[in-house]
Backbone as CSV, one residue per row, in Angstrom:
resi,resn,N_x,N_y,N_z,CA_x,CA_y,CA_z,C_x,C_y,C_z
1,UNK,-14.161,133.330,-113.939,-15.138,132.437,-113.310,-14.793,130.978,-113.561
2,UNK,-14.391,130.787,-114.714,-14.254,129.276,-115.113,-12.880,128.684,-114.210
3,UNK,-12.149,130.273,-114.263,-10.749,129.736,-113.391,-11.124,129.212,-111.692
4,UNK,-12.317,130.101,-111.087,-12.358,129.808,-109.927,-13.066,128.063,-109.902
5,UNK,-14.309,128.672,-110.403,-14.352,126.937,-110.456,-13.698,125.749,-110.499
6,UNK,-13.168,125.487,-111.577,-11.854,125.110,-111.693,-10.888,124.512,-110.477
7,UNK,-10.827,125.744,-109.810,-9.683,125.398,-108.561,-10.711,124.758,-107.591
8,UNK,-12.142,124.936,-107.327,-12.705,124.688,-106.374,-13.169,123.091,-106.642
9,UNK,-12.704,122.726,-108.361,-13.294,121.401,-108.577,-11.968,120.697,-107.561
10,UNK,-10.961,121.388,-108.077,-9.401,120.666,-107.666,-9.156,120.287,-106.152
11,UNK,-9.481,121.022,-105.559,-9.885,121.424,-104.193,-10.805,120.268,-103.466
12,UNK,-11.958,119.899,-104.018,-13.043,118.948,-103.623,-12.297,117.591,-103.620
13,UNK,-12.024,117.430,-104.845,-11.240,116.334,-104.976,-9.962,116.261,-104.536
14,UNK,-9.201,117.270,-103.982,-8.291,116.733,-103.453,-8.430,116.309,-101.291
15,UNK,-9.501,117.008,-101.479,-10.199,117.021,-99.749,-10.790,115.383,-99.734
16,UNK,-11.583,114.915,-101.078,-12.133,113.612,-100.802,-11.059,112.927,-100.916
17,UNK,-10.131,112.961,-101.230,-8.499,111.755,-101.812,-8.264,111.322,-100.282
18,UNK,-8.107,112.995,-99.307,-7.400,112.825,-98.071,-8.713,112.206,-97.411
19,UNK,-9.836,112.505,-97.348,-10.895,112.222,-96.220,-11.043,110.635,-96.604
20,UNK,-10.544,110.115,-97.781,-10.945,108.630,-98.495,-10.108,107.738,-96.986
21,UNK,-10.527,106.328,-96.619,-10.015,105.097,-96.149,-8.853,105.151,-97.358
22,UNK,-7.465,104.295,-96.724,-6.771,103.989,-97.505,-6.952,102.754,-98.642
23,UNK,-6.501,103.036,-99.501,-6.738,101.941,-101.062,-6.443,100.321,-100.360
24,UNK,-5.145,100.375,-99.863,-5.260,98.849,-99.113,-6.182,98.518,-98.416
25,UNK,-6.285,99.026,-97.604,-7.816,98.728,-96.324,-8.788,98.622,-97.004
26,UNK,-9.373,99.455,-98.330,-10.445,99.181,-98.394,-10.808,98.178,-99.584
27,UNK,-9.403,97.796,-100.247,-9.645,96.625,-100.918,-9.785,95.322,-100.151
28,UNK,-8.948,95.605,-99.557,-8.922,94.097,-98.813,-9.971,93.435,-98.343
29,UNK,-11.173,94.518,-97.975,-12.273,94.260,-97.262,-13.663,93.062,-98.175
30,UNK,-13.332,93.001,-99.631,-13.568,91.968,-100.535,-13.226,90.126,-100.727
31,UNK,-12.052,90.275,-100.093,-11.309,88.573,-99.936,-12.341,87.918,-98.942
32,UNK,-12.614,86.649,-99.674,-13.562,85.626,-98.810,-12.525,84.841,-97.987
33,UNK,-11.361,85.541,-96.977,-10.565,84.726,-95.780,-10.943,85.223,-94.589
34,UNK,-10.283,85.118,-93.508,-10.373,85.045,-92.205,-9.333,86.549,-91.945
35,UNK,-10.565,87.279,-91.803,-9.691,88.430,-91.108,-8.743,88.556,-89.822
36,UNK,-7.545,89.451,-89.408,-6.737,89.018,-88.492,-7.663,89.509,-86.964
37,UNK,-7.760,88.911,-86.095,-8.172,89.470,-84.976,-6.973,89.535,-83.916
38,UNK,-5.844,89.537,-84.317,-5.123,90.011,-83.049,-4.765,91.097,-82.680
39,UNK,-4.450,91.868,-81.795,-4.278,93.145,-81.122,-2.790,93.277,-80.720
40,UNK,-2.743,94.331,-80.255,-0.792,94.758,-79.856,-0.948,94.276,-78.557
41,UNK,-1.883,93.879,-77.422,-2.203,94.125,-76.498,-1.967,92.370,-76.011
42,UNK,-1.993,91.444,-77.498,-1.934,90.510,-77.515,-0.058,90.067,-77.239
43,UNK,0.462,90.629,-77.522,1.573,90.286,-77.821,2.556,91.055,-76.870
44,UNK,3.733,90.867,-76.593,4.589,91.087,-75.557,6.166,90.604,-75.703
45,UNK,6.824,91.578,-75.689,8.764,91.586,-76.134,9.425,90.680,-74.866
46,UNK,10.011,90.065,-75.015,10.714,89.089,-73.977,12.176,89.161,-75.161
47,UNK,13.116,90.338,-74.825,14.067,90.433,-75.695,14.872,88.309,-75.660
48,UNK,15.158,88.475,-76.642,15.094,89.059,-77.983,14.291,88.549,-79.075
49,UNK,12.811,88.155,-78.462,11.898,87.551,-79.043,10.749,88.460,-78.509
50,UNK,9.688,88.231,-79.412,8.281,88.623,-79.271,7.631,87.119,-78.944
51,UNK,6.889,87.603,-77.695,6.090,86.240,-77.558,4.584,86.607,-77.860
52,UNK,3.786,85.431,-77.954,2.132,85.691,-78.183,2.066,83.631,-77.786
53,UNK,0.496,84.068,-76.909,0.137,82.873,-76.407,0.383,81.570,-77.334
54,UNK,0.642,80.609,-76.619,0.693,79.491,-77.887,1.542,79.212,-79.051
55,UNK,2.251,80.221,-79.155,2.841,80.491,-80.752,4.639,79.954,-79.992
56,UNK,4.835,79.487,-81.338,6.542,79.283,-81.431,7.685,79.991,-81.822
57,UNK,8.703,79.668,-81.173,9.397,81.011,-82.069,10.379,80.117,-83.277
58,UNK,10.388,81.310,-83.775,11.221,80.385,-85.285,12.438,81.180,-86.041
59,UNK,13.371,80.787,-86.319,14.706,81.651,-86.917,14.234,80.686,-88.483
60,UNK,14.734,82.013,-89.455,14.820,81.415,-91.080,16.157,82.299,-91.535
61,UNK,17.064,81.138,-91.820,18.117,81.167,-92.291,18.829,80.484,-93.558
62,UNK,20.312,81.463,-94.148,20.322,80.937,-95.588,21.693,80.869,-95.353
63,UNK,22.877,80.839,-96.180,24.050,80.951,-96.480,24.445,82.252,-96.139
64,UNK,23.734,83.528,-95.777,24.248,84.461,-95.320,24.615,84.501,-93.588
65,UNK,24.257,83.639,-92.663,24.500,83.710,-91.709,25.519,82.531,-91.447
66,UNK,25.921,81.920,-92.504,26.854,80.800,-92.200,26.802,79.747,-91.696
67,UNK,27.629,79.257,-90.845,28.032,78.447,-89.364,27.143,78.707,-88.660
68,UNK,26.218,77.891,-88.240,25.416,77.819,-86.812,25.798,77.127,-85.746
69,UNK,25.477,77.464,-84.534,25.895,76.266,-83.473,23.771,76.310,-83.395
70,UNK,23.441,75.142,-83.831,22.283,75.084,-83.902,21.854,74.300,-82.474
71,UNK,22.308,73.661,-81.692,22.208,73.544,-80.315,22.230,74.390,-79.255
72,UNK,23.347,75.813,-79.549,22.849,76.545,-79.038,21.534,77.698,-78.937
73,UNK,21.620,77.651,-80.624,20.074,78.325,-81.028,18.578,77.387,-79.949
74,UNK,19.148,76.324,-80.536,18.178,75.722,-79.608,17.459,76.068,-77.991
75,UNK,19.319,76.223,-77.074,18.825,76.544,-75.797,18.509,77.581,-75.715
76,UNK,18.286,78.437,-76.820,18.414,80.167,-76.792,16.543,80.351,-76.803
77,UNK,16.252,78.768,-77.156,14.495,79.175,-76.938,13.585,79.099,-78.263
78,UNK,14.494,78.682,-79.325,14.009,78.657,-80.774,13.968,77.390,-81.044
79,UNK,12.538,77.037,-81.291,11.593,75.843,-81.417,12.035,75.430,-82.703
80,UNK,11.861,76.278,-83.831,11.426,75.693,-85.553,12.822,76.668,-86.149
81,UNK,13.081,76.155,-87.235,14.038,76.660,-88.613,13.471,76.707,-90.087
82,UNK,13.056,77.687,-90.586,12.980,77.611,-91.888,13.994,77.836,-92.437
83,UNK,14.753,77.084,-93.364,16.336,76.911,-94.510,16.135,77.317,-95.422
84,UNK,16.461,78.008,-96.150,16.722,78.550,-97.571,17.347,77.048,-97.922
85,UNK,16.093,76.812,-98.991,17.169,75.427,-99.699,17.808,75.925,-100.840
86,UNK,17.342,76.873,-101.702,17.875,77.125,-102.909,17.228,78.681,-103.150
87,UNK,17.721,78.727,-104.556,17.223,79.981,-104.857,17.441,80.290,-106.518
88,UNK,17.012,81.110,-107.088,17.059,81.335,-108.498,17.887,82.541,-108.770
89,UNK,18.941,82.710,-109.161,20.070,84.053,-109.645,19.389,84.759,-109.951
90,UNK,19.518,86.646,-109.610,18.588,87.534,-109.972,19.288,88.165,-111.120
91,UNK,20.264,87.510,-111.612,20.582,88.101,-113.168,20.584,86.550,-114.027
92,UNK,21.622,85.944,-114.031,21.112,84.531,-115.166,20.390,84.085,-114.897
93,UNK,19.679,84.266,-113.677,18.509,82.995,-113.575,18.489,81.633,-113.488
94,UNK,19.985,81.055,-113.523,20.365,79.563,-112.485,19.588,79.365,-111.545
95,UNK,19.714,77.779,-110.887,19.374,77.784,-109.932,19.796,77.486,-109.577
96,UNK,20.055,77.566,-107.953,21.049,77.008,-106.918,20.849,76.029,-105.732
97,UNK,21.258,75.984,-104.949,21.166,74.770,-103.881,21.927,76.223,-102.689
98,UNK,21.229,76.310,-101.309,22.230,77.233,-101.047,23.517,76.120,-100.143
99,UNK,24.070,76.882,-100.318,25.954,75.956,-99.882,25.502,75.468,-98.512
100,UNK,25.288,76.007,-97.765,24.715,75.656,-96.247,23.246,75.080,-95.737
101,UNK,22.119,74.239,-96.934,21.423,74.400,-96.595,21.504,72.645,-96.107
102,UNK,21.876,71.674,-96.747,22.442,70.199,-96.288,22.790,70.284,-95.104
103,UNK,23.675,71.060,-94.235,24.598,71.451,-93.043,23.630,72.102,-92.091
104,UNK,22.553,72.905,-92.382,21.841,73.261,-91.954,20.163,72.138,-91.647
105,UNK,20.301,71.167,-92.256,19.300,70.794,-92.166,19.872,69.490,-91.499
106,UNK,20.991,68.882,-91.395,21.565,67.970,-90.591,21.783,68.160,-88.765
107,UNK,22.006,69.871,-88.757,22.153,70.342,-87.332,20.544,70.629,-87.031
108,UNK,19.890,71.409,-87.662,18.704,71.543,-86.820,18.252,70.335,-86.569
109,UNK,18.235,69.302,-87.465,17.330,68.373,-87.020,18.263,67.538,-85.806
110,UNK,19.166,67.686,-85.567,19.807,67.124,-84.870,19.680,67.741,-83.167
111,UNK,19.250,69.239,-83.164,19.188,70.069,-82.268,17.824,69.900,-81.487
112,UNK,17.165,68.916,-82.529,14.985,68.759,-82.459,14.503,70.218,-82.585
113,UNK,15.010,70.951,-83.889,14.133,71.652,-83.858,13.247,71.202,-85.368
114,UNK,11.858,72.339,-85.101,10.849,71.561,-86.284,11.409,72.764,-87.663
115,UNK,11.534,71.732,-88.787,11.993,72.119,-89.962,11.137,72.658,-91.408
116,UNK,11.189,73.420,-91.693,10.536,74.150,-92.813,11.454,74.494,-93.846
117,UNK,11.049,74.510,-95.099,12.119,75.238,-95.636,11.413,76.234,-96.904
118,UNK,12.619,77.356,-97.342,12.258,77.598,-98.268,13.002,78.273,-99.718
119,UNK,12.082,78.651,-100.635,12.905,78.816,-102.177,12.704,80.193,-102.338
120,UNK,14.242,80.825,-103.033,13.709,82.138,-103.187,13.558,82.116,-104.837
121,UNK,12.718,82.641,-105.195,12.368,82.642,-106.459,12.699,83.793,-107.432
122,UNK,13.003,83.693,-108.512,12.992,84.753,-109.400,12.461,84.687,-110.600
123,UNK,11.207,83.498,-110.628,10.735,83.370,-112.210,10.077,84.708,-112.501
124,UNK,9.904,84.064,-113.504,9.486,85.299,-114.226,8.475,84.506,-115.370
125,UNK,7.636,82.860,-115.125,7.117,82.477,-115.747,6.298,81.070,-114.737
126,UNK,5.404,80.872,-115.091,4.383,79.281,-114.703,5.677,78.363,-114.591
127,UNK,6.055,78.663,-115.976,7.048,77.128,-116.407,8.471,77.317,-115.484
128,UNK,8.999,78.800,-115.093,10.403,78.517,-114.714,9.540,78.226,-112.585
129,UNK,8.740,78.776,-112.402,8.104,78.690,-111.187,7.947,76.873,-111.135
130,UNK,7.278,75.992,-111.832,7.753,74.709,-111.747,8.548,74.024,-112.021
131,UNK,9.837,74.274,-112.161,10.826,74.159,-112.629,11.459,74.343,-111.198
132,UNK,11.526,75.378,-110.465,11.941,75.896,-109.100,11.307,74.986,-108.363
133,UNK,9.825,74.827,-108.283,9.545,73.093,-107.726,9.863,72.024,-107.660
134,UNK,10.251,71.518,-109.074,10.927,70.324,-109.485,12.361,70.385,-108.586
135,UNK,13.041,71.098,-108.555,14.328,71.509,-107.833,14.094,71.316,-106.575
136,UNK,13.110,72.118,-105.749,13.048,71.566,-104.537,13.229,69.963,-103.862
137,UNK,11.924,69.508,-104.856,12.028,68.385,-104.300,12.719,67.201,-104.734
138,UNK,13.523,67.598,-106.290,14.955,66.358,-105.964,15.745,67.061,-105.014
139,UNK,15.917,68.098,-104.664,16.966,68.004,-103.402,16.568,67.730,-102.217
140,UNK,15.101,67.729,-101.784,14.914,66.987,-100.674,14.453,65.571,-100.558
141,UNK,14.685,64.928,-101.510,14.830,63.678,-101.888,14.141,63.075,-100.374
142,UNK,12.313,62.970,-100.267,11.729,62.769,-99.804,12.103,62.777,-98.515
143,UNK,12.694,63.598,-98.251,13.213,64.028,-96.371,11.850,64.600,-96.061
144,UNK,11.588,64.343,-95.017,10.697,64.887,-93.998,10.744,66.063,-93.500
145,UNK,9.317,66.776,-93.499,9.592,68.122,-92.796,8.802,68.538,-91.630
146,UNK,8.480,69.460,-91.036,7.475,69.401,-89.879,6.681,70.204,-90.251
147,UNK,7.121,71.701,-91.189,6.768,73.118,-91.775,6.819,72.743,-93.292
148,UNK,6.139,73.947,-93.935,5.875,74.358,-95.216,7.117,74.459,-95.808
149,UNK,6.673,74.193,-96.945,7.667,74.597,-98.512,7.505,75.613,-98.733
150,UNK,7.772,77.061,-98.528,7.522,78.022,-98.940,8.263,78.994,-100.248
151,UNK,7.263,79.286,-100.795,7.377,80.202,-101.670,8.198,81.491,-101.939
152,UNK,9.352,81.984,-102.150,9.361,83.400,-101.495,10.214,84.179,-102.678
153,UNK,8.841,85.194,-103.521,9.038,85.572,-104.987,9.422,87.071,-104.385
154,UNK,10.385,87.861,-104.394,10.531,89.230,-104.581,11.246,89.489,-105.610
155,UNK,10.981,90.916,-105.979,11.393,92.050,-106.981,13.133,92.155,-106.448
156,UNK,13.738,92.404,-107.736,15.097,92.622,-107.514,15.397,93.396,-107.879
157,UNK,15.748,95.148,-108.060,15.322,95.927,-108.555,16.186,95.926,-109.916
158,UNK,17.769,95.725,-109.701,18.780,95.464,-110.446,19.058,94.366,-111.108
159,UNK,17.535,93.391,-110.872,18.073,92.099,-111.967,16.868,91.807,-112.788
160,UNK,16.746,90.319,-113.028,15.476,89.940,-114.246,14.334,90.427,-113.758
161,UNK,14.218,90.178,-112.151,12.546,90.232,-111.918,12.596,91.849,-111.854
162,UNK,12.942,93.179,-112.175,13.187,94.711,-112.159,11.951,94.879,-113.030
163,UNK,10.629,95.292,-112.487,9.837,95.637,-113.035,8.609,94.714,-113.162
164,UNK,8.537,93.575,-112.827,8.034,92.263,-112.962,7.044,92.216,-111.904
165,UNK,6.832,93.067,-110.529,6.404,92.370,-109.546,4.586,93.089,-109.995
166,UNK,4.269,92.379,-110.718,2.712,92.320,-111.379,1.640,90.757,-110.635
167,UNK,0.290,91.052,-110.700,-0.431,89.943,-110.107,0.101,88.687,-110.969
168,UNK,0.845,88.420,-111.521,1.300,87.479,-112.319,2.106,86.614,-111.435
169,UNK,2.263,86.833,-110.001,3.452,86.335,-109.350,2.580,85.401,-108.538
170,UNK,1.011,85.825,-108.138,0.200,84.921,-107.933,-0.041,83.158,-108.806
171,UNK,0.023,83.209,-109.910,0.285,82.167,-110.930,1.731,81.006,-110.026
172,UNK,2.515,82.367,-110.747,3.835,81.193,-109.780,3.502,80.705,-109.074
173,UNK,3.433,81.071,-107.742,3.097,80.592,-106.729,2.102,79.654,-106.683
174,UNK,0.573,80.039,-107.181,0.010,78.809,-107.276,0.786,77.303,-107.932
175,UNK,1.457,77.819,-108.907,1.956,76.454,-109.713,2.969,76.001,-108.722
176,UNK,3.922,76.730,-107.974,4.639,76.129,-107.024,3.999,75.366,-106.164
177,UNK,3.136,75.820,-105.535,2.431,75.057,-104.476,1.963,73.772,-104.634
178,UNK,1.243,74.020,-105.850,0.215,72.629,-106.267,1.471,71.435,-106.875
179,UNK,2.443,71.650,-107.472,3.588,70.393,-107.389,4.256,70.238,-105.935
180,UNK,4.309,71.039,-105.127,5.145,70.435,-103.684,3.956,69.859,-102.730
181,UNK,2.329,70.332,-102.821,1.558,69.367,-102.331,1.427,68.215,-103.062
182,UNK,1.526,67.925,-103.747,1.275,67.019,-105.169,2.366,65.625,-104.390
183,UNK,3.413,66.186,-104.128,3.765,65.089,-103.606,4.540,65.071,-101.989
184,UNK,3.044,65.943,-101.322,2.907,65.559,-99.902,3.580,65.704,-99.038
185,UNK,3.864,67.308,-99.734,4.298,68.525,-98.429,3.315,69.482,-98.411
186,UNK,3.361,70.178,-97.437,2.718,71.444,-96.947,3.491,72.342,-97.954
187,UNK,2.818,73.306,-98.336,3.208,74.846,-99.203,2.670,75.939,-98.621
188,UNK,3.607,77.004,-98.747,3.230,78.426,-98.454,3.687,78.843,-99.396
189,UNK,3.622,80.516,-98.639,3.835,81.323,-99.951,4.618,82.507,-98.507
190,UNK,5.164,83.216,-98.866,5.898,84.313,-98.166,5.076,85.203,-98.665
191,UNK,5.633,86.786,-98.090,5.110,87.785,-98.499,5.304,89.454,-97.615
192,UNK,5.091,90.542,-98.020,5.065,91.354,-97.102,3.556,92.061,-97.308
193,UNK,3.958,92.963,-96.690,1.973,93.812,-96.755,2.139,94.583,-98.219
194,UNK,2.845,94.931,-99.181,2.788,95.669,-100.263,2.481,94.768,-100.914
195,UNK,2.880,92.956,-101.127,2.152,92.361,-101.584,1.242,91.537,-102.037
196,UNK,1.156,91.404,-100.271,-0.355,90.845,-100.385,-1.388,91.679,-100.380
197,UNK,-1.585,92.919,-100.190,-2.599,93.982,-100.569,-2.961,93.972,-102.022
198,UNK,-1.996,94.195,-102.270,-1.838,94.331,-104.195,-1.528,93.870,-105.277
199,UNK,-0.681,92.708,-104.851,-0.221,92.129,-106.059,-0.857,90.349,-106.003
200,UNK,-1.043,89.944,-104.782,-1.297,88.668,-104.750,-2.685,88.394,-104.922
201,UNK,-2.906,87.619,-105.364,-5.088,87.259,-105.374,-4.832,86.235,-103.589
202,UNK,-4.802,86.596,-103.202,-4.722,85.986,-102.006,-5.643,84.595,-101.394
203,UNK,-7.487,85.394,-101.732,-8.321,84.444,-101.892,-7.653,83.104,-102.384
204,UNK,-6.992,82.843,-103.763,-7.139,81.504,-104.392,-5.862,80.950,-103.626
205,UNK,-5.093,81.482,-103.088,-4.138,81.154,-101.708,-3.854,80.832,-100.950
206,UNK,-5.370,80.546,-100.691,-5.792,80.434,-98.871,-5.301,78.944,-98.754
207,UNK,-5.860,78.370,-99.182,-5.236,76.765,-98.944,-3.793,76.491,-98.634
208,UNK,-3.041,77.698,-99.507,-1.620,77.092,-98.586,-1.225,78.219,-96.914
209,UNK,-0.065,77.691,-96.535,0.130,78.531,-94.994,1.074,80.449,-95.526
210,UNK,0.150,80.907,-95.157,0.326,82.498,-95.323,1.806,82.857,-94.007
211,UNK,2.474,83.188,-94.772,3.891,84.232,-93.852,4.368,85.436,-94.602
212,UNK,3.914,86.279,-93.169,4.127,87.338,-93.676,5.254,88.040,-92.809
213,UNK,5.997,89.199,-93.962,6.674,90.027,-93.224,6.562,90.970,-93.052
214,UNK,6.496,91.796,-91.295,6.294,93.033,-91.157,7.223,93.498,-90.007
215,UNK,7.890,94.493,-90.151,8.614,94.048,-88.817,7.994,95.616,-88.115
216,UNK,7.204,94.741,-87.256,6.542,96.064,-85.850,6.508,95.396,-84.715
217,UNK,5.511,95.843,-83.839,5.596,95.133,-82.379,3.954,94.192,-83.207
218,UNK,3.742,93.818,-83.054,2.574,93.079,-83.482,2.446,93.356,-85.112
219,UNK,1.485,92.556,-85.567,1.114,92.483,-87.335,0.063,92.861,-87.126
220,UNK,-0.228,94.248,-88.093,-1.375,94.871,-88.385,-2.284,94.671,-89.928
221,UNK,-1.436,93.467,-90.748,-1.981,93.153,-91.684,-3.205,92.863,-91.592
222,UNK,-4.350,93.551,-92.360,-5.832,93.058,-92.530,-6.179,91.486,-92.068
223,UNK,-5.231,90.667,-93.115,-5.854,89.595,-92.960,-5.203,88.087,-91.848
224,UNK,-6.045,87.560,-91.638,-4.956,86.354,-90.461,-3.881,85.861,-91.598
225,UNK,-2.933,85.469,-90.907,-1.999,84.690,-91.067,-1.120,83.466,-90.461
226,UNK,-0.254,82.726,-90.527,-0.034,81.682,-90.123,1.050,81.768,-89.390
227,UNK,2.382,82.795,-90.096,3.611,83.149,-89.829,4.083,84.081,-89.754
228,UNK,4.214,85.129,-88.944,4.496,86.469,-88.618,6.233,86.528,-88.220
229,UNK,6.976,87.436,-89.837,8.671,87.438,-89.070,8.742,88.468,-88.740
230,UNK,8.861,88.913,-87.805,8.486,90.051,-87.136,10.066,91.475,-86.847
231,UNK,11.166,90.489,-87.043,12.557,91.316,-87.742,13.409,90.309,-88.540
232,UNK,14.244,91.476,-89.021,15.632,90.788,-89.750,16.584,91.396,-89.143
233,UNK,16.803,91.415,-88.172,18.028,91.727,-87.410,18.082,91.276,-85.707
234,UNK,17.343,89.971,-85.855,17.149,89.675,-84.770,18.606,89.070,-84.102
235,UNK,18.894,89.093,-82.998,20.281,88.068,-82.248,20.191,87.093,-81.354
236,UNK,20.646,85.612,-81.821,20.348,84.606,-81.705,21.921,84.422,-80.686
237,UNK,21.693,83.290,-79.868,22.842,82.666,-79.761,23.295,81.666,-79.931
238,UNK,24.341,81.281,-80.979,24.511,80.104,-82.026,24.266,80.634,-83.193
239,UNK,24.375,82.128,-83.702,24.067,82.733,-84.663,24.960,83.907,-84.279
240,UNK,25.867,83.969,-85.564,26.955,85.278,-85.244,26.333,86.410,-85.983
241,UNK,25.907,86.159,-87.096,25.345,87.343,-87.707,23.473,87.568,-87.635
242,UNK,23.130,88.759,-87.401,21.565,88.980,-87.332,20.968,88.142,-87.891
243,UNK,20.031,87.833,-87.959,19.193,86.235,-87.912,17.468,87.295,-87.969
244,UNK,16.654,86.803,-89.369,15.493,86.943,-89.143,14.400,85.889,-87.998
245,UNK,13.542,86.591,-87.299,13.079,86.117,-86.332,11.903,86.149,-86.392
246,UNK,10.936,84.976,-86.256,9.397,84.284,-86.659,8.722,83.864,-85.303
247,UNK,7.423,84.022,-85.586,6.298,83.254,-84.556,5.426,82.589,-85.546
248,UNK,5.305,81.186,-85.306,4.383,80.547,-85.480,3.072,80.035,-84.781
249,UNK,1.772,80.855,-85.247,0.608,80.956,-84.466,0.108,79.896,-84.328
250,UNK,-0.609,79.372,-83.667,-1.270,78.114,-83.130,-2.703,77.796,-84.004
251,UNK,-2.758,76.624,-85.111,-4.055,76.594,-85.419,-5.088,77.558,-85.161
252,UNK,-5.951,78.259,-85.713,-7.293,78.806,-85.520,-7.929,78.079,-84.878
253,UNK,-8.478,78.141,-83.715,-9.716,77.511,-83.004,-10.875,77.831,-83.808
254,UNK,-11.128,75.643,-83.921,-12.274,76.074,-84.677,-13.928,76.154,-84.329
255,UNK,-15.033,75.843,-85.136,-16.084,76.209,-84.210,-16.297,74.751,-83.165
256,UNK,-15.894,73.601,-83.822,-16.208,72.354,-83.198,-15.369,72.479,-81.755
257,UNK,-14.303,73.350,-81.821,-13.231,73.226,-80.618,-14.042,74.504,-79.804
258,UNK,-14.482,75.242,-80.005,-15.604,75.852,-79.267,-16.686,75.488,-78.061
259,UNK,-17.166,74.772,-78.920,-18.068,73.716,-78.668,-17.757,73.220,-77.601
């Protein structure tokens, strides 16, 4: 008797696990932001871009795609560039400048497209996360941008950050942000849906510009966002090797623009 029971407790609970909303969805439903209201229905493939009303398209590129003919990217229909300016070694933990990002930021702007850039991070602390700030901005030695400073912390599985990717990465990021607004740039933060569900406090976030990565026909992430890269194997022309590929959404209409 105790055995049947037993199985029938196992049983209940494993019927409520499956009948449960998923753990992401139903956390998310707590954050005081702006939920996403866009639809698939919204959006529409015009190879080799996804278009959506209003929105821009945007290539983000590093030293892995090399040589650009960034004029031709240009006529190819790509508005904005986010640059990898630097990045942090996922075993010593140096930091770098990437080799192409000077060369890259001389042609886009030369091409008129609008410029963003960003850092890939590998702290593993407040202090090395402003430290990766400080870096940014002596190398952009008060150059102008049009886009965000963005943030962009992932797990490496084989190096320092191997095991690391804890809500602690929220911290970084805040501390990144608040020195590159500090002296009067825009900040983001990158991200994909595993961690902004779970690992990021997102709420205390909101103030900087949210990009996320998902690559589907539309973003089904819970919450709005600013920057949707929607692949990494996109093909550009003026780009020999696959090229990640971005839309940048148009301000939120607000209630006064209603009005």
């Amino acid at each position: 008797m105790k055995k049947l029971l037993l199985c029938m407790m196992v049983f209940c609970l494993i019927l409520c696990c499956a009948c449960a909303e998923p753990e992401t969805r139903s956390a998310s439903n707590h954050w005081n932001i702006p939920e996403n209201q866009k639809s698939a229905s919204d959006f529409e493939r015009a190879d080799p871009f996804i278009q959506y009303p209003g929105a821009i398209q945007a290539v983000d590129v590093s030293s892995h795609q090399e040589q650009i003919d960034w004029a031709q990217v240009r006529a190819a229909g790509v508005d904005a560039a986010i640059l990898q300016l630097g990045y942090r070694g996922y075993t010593e933990g140096g930091i770098n400048i990437d080799p192409f990002f000077l060369e890259n930021l001389e042609g886009a702007r030369s091409a008129g497209l609008q410029i963003g850039v960003y850092f890939f991070s590998q702290a593993l602390s407040v202090e090395e996360a402003e430290e990766e700030a400080a870096f940014v901005l002596e190398t952009l030695n008060r150059a102008p941008l049009d886009l965000p400073v963005f943030y962009d912390w992932e797990e490496v599985t084989e190096g320092r950050t191997s095991g690391h990717a804890t809500t602690q990465i929220t911290d970084y990021a805040l501390a990144f942000c608040q020195i590159i607004t500090e002296r009067g740039y825009q900040a983001g933060v990158y991200f994909n849906q595993a961690y902004g569900y779970s690992l990021l406090r997102l709420e205390e976030l909101r103030p900087y510009t949210f990009w996320l990565a998902e690559y589907e026909d539309y973003p089904s992430f819970f919450y709005d966002v600013d920057v949707w890269q929607y692949t990494s194997s996109g093909h550009v022309d003026g780009i020999e090797t696959r090229a990640d590929l971005n839309l940048i959404f148009p301000p939120a209409e607000t209630q006064a623009d209603k009005e």
